[in-house]
N, C-alpha and C positions, 0 to 999 in steps of 0.2 A: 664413093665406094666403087673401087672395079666389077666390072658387070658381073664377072664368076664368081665374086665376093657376096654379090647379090644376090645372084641364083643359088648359088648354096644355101645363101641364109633362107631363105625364102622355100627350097624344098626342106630343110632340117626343122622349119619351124612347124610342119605341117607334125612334124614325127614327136614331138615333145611327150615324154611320157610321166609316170606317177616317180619313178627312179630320179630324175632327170630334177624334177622339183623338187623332193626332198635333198637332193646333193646341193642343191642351189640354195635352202633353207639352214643348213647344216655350214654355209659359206666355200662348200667346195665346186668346182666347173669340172666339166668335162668335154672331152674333145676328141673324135676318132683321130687316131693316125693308122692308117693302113685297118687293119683288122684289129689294132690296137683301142682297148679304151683306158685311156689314161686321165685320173684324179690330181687336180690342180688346186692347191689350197688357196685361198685368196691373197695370201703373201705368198704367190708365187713358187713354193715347194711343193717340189714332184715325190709325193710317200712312197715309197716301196720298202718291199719285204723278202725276207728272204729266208732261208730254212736254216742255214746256218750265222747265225746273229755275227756279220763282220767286225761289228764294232766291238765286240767284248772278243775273238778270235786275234784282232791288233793289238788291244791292248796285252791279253795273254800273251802271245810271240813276244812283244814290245818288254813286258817286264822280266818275262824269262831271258831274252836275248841280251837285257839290259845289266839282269844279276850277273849273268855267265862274264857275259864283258866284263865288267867292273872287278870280278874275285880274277880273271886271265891279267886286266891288266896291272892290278896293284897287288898281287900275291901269287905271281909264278913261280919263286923259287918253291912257294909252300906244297902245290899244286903237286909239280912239278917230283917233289919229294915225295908225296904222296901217294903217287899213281905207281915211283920206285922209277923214275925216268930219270933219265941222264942230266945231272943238273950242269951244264956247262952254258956259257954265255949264248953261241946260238939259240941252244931250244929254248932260253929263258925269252931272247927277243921274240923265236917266234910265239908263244904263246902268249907275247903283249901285243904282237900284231896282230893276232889271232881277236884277240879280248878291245882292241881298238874296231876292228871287223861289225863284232858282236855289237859294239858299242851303235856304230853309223847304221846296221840294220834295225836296232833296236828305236832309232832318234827317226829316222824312214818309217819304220809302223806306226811312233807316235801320234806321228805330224800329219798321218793319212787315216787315222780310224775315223774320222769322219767322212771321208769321201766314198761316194756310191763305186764297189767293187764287187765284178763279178761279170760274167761277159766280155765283153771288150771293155769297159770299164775297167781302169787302173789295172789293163793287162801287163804292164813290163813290172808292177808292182809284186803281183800273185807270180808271173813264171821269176822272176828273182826270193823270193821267200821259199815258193815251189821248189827250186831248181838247190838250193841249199838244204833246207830239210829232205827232200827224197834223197841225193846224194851222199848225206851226212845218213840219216839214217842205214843206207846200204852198208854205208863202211863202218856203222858201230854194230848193225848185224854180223858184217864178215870177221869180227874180231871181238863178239863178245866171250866168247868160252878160252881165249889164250890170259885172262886176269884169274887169281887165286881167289878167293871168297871174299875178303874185306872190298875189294876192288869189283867182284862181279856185281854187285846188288847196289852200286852209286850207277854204273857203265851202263845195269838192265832198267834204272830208272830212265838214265840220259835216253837209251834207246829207246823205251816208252814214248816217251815224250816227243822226239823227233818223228818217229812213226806217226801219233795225233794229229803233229802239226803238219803233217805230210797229206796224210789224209782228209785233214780239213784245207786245207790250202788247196788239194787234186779237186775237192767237191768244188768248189768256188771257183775254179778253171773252168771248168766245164759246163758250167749253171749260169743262168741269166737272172738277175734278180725280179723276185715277180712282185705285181702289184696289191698294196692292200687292200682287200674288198669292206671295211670295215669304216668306220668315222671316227677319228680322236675328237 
């Protein structure tokens, strides 16, 4: 053992406390980093917690971004007819590229709701989800009241929805995910 390995060990063991054994007994370790105390299972996972549950926040994004895709890209002209838009070959391509878009953000939350996000953690993940829903929300605020009735109450849920996921996405930017004080 290196000597500082030593002398650590050797002041930390004086400090053992009634916490300390019971996390030992339960098979978890602990270990300061900085002013940090962080819980180590014994297969080696770091628990953390967090206030807004990511993992069911990915999947949400993930299934909605996934429907929107899939109706943009195999039923644009329907859509398209629907809203009272100009049905001609451009806007048809772009609401497949549009609905292709949807599709690779939606396959991107999939494939990451398992990973620790929040902090610098899976930061270009949050400000690309972020940076889509606050956007998109702004622009179906600035243009919810130019649709007639049939169309404003689909437009005021889309905008619901984008605002949510704006909101939880902004929380999760800004927040650090914190530690379980707790024992599974």
């Amino acid at each position: 053992m290196p000597f500082g390995t030593r002398a650590y060990t050797k002041r930390n063991a004086k400090k053992k406390s009634c916490s300390t054994e019971k996390l030992k007994a339960n098979k978890y370790f602990e270990f300061n980093y900085g002013c940090n105390r962080i819980l180590i299972h014994s297969t080696n996972q770091i628990k953390l917690k967090q206030i807004v549950n990511t993992k069911i926040l990915m999947i949400a994004s993930s299934v909605y971004l996934g429907i929107s895709g899939l109706a943009l890209t195999f039923l644009p002209e329907e859509i398209a007819e629907y809203l009272n838009g100009n049905i001609n070959q451009s806007s048809i391509l772009f609401l497949q590229i549009l609905g292709s878009l949807y599709l690779g953000f939606a396959m991107l939350n999939w494939m990451s709701k398992n990973n620790l996000i929040g902090g610098i953690y899976s930061k270009p993940l949050i400000i690309g989800n972020l940076g889509h829903f606050f956007m998109s929300s702004f622009a179906l605020i600035k243009i919810i009241g130019q649709y007639s009735e049939n169309e404003f109450l689909i437009i005021l849920a889309i905008t619901i929805i984008y605002c949510a996921f704006t909101l939880c996405f902004g929380y999760i930017f800004i927040t650090n995910p914190s530690k379980i004080k707790d024992t599974i």
